[in-house]
Structures are given as structure tokens and as C-alpha cells.
Phi, psi and omega in degrees: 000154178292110191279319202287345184317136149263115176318139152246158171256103183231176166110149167295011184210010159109295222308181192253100159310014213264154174325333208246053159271064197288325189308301196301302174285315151294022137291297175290353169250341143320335180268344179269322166290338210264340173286313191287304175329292196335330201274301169288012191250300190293323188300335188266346158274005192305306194297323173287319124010297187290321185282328155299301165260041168037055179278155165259189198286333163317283175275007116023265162357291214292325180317322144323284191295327181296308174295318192287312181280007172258324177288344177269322214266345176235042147305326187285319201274010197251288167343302171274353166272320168304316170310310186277321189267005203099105175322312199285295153308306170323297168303330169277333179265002160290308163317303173318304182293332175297268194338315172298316199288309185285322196310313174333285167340293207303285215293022170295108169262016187191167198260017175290300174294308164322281187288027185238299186341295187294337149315295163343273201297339162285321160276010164275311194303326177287340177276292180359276207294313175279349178266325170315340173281328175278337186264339169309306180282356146329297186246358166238131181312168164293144159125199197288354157267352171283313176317318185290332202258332155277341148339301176298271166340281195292000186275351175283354223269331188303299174298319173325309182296318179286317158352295176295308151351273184276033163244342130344278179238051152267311181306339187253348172274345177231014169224250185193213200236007144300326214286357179300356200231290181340305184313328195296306199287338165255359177285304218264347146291327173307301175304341180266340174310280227277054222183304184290315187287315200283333216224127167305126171288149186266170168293155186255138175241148167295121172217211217206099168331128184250081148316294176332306204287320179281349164308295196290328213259288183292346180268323197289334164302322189310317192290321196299304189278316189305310170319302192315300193319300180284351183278354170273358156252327173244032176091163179272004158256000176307134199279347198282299160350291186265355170264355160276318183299332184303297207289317188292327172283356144279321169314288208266000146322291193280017170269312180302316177296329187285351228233329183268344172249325168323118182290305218235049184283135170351304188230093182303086174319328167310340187290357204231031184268332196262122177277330105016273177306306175321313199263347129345296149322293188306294174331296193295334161259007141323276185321315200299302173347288197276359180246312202280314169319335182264304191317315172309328194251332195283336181280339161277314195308293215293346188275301184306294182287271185307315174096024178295143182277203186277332211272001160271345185253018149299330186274010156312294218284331196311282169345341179258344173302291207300338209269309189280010154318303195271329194280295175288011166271316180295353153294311196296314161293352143268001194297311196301304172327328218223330208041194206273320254248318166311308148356270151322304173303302189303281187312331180276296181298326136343296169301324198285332194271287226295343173268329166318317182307322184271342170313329161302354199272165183213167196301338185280357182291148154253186167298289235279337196268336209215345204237319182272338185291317209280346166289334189297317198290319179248046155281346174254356163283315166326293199276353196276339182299312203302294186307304169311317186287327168323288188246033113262352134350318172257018176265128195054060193240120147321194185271309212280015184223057172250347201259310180278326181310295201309312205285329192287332195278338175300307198307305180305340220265292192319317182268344177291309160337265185332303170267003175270319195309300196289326175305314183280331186288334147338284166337310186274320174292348191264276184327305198273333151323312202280304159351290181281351153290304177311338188269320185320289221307282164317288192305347152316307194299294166257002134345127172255182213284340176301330206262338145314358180260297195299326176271340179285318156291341177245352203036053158223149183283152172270170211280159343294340188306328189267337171291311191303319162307325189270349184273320177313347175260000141313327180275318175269306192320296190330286178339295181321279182330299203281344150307290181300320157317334196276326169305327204281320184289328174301306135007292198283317169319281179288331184276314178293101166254098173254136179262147182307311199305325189272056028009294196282351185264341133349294195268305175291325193273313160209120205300168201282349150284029201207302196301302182265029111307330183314294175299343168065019186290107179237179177256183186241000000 
């Protein structure tokens, strides 16, 4: 940061505002850091998880969904309480509550407990995370330290995930896979102790809870997912099945109405009015669809199958940190040139082969023959997308609406997960079912009688029959996955109209790291 600047005193509480408030950005991109990373710190504990608290691969999904549809659906409503209640308050006690919430988690005895911690922890990360984004134009004046600080910020927002990976798993190979949550709890008392000394509080403006609206929006998702989940175990007739999808299509009817009516709503509906943007959205909950599902199934594949312990299949996943890294310094230097619509295309298809790719894998696969090309490509379809979706997501947004645009595309990315997540385990579960009827006869057959003592007590096949079931429903998700990518390119392809003038105004007003910090837009 610019150390020489001289600070000034503004603000409600005196303090001293100034460029050179480095204390004040470690804070905030620790609390940014400490959010993102949860997705990829838990995805590398998953399988063991499962073994502990007796998730089947179904209900698995909620350790994931329960944190993401509570941080997507009331990210906005987290965003607007820091402008009316204060920034400053606000961010310590979203940070306090992520921390209660993991301290919960670690002591989780059952997968009842477990998944209520991780909702918890999804509404401290929906209070955080967007006031933390917001206290940047707080504490560094406009010009190039506010830039380095959105700089910073989106590069933790970036970096978080690979971050998580190998701290995943050192944490579940030399403790176990509380410490994934434990960990959580002296990060987020520090930031709010340095949080109280560093950071200024902001002024408060009057507005308006769309309470109704983040209410109705996130259960009418609950209902939405729960449905996928439960017809993938218990059929699409099933009464529970069809009366959650019955309950998600009133909920989020009457989210839409409220939403039309609302003076102050959550999800300002006019953002989907610019068919750009619109069609901005939709891509990002493709894409969102297809990442959280190969991370989800690929972190069972390398552990269950391949036997990596976590702390080789964090360093697995790295190579996909570093490819989209690289896929967005080569979107942010041609964007001016080529403008984003290429991008979008080139990149959903880039996901779509590397996942069409992984449709292959089998119990005979390996990493290196089977597993890393099809992560490079499509980790570079990733980074080719993220800066172009960024900044559109912001084309044509006044200043003062820049925050919900940023905030809405945080959103998609989080609620598109979650149902693309649910989508697929439908998929797999429906697949590895059928998988295993078909297998009983042979394995009837050839079985030795030890292993025939073990499926008659447990009614599950012993290892390899049981790789083979989980990789053929792993195996139908991938297809599923290479579809949403392949719309996310139809989407950009047909939808997208950009003029060179929104390009050069893009590119001067926000720059491509300052844009996918706004948006906190990461990998999982």
C-alpha cells in the first residue's frame, strides 16, 4: 500500500482513514480468505466425513448445500444490512458467527448437526463477505490504493480455493477432519479483536429489509434441491419428492411477487432486464452447475477409488487453481481487443470437452492418464470465462447499483452450485443404482464366500464392486455436468450483444481485478 499518503479524519468515529492502511486489508482479505477457502477445505474432508457421521453419497450434497444456499440466497440481504447497520459492526459479527458455526461443526455428532453448523456458517459468510467488500471504499480513498486493495481482495478471492485444498488436507492427514471446521475459530476471533482496533465504522443509511424476500428465496431453493436429492434416493414418485418440488414452486412464485413489490428488494429484478447481463447470469449458473459437481464427485473418485490420501488429493486439484489463473491473465489482456463474448464461448466449451472427457473415467483410470488433462482444460475454460463474466455482470450498472450486480453474480455462482449439485446426484444416484442391479448376478456369481458374508450384512458390495458402482454413477453425473456447460456456451453464443463503446467503458471504469473481486467470483 501507498505508506506516504496522508490520512485523513473522516467517518463516524474519528478514525484515521488513510492509503496506507495495510493492518485494515489484512483483516479484510482474511475474512474473505477465511470464507472462501470453507468450500475446498471441506470438499477435501468429504469422504471421511461420510464415514463418520454415516452420510450416504446422496446426503453427502448437504455438507456443500447447506453452506452455499444459505451464503447465496442471503448474500444480498448480508450486503444491505452493512449500508443500514453499519459496516464495521456488521463484519465482526458475521465473522463471530462463521467462527461459532465452525466451532458447532468440528463438535458435530451426527449429520443432523453437521449440516445445520454448515447453514450457520453460510449465513455468517453471507453477512461478511459483501460487508467486507464494501469496507474497502470505506478505508482507502479512490486512485490506485483503492485499486491495490481491490487487487488484493480478488486475488484471495481467487487463491482461496487452491489455499483450502492443501490446507484440507494436512488438516484431515495429520489431525482429522474436525480440524477442518476448528480451524475456522482462532482465524475469525482475531479478525474481529483487529477488526475493532483497525477499521473504521461507516455511515449508516436508511433502507429497508427485504426480509420476506430472502426468506422466501432461500427455502423455496431448500425445497428445490431437497426435492433432486430426495427422488435420487427415493424415486420421482415419492410423496415427500413431489411435495417439495410442489412447495419450491410456490415459494419462489411468491419470491417473485414480493420481489415486484418490494420498495427495497433483495434481488432488484430490473438487473435481468439488460439481456447481457441476463444472459451473464445464466452462463455463471451453468458454469456454477458443472464446478461444484466435478469437484464433488472428483474428491470421492481420487480418495475412494484411486486411495489418494487427502493430502495428495489436495495437491491433485492444484494444477486447476494455477490453469485458471492463467486462462484469466489471457482473457484480461485480449478482452480489449476481442471483447468477452469470445471468451464465454471458447471457455463453456473448454468445460464441456474436459468434462465429456472425465465421462471416461473408470475404475482402471488413473491421475495422470485420466484425470489431469481433463482438470487442465477444463480449469482453463474456468479462468477464460470469470473476468468476461465479471465484467459483464457490470455493463451498463450505474455506480450506485454496482454492489447488487457484483452481489447478484456472487449469488448465481453459489445458488447455481447447489442445484446443479443436487441435479447431479440425482443423476448418480439413479445411475449407480441401476449400476448395482445389474452387477448383483455376476458378483453372485464370483464372489468369494467372505465377500458374500459382507453384501448379505450390509447389502453393499465389497471393494472393487462398490468402485465400480460409484464410478458409473460419477460417470452418468459427468455427461449431465458437460450439458450445462454446453448451454452456458449456447447462452453467450446466442445472447450476448456487446458494443465496442461498453468495452472501452469497462475497461477504464473497472478494471478485470477490481471487477472479480467485486464479485468475490472463485472456484469452489
Amino acid at each position: 500500500m501507498d505508506g506516504n499518503a496522508s490520512p485523513t479524519r473522516n467517518g463516524t468515529d474519528g478514525k484515521v482513514r488513510g492509503s496506507g492502511n495495510g493492518l485494515a486489508l489484512f483483516v479484510i482479505a482474511s475474512c474473505q480468505l477465511m470464507v472462501v477457502l470453507d468450500i475446498t477445505i471441506v470438499n477435501i474432508a468429504l469422504p471421511h466425513i461420510q464415514t463418520a457421521l454415516d452420510f450416504s453419497t446422496e446426503s453427502l450434497s448437504w455438507v456443500v448445500n447447506a453452506y452455499t444456499l444459505a451464503f447465496g440466497g442471503l448474500l444480498l440481504l448480508g450486503g444491505r444490512a452493512g449500508d443500514i447497520l453499519g459496516r464495521k459492526r456488521v463484519f465482526i459479527f458475521g465473522v463471530l458467527l462463521f467462527g461459532l458455526a465452525s466451532l458447532l461443526g468440528g463438535f458435530a455428532q451426527n449429520a443432523g448437526q453437521l449440516m445445520a453448523a454448515r447453514a450457520l456458517q453460510g449465513v455468517g459468510g453471507a453477512i461478511a463477505s459483501p460487508t467486507s467488500l464494501a469496507l474497502i471504499t470505506t478505508t482507502f480513498r479512490e486512485g490506485p490504493a483503492r485499486n491495490r486493495a481491490f487487487g488484493v481482495f480478488a486475488g484471495v478471492s481467487a487463491g482461496g480455493g487452491a489455499i483450502g485444498l492443501l490446507a484440507g488436507g494436512m488438516l484431515v492427514e495429520w489431525l482429522n477432519w474436525r480440524w477442518v471446521l476448528f480451524v475456522n475459530v482462532p482465524i475469525a476471533v482475531v479478525i474481529a479483536v483487529l477488526a475493532r482496533k483497525v477499521i473504521r465504522e461507516s455511515e449508516r443509511h436508511p433502507g429497508h429489509f427485504d426480509l420476506a424476500g430472502a426468506l422466501l428465496s432461500t427455502t423455496g431453493m431448500v425445497a428445490l434441491v431437497y426435492g433432486f436429492i430426495r427422488a435420487s434416493q427415493d424415486g420421482w414418485r415419492d410423496g415427500w419428492t413431489l411435495g417439495s418440488f410442489g412447495a419450491a414452486v410456490v415459494l419462489l412464485t411468491l419470491f417473485t411477487l414480493n420481489e415486484r413489490r418490494s420498495p427495497q428488494p433483495i434481488t432488484p429484478l430490473h438487473m435481468f432486464a439488460d439481456r447481457n447481463r441476463a444472459g451473464t447470469y445464466g452462463i455463471m449458473l451453468m458454469l456454477a452447475c458443472a464446478i461444484f459437481g466435478m469437484f464433488f464427485f472428483l474428491t470421492l473418485f481420487v480418495q475412494i477409488v484411486l486411495g489418494f490420501s487427502p493430502l495428495r488429493a489436495g495437491l491433485a486439484f492444484l494444477p486447476v487453481s494455477a490453469v485458471v489463473a492463467v486462462g484469466a491473465g489471457i482473457t484480461s489482456q485480449l478482452l480489449p481487443k476481442f471483447g468477452p463474448k469470445p471468451f464465454m464461448v471458447a471457455g463453456a466449451l473448454c468445460s464441456a470437452a474436459g468434462l465429456a472427457w472425465l465421462t471416461q473415467t473408470d475404475i482402471h483410470s488413473t491421475y495422470l492418464g485420466s484425470i489431469l488433462g481433463p482438470l487442465l482444460l477444463f480449469g482453463l475454460g474456468m479462468g477464460l470465462q470469470f473476468v468476461s463474466l465479471t465484467l459483464m455482470a457490470l455493463s451498463n450498472v450505474p455506480d450506485r447499483e454496482s454492489g447488487a450486480a457484483s452481489g447478484l453474480l456472487n449469488s448465481m455462482q453459489q445458488v447455481g452450485g447447489s442445484l446443479g449439485l443436487s441435479i447431479l446426484v440425482t443423476v448418480f444416484g439413479t445411475a449407480s443404482r441401476n449400476e448395482a442391479k445389474d452387477q448383483v448376478a455376476g458378483f453372485m456369481r464370483t464372489a468369494t464366500p467372505e465377500e458374500k458374508a459382507f453384501f448379505a450384512r450390509t447389502r453393499q458390495f465389497p471393494k472393487p464392486w462398490s468402485d465400480q458402482v460409484l464410478t458409473s454413477g460419477i460417470s452418468a453425473a459427468f455427461v449431465v455436468a458437460a450439458v450445462f456447460t454446453l448451454v452456458g456456451a449456447l447462452i453467450a453464443l446466442v445472447v450476448i450483444q456487446v458494443r465496442p463503446s461498453d468495452i472501452a467503458r469497462l475497461q477504464g471504469n473497472h478494471k478485470p481485478t477490481e471487477a472479480a473481486g467485486a464479485a468475490g467470483v472463485k472456484e469452489p
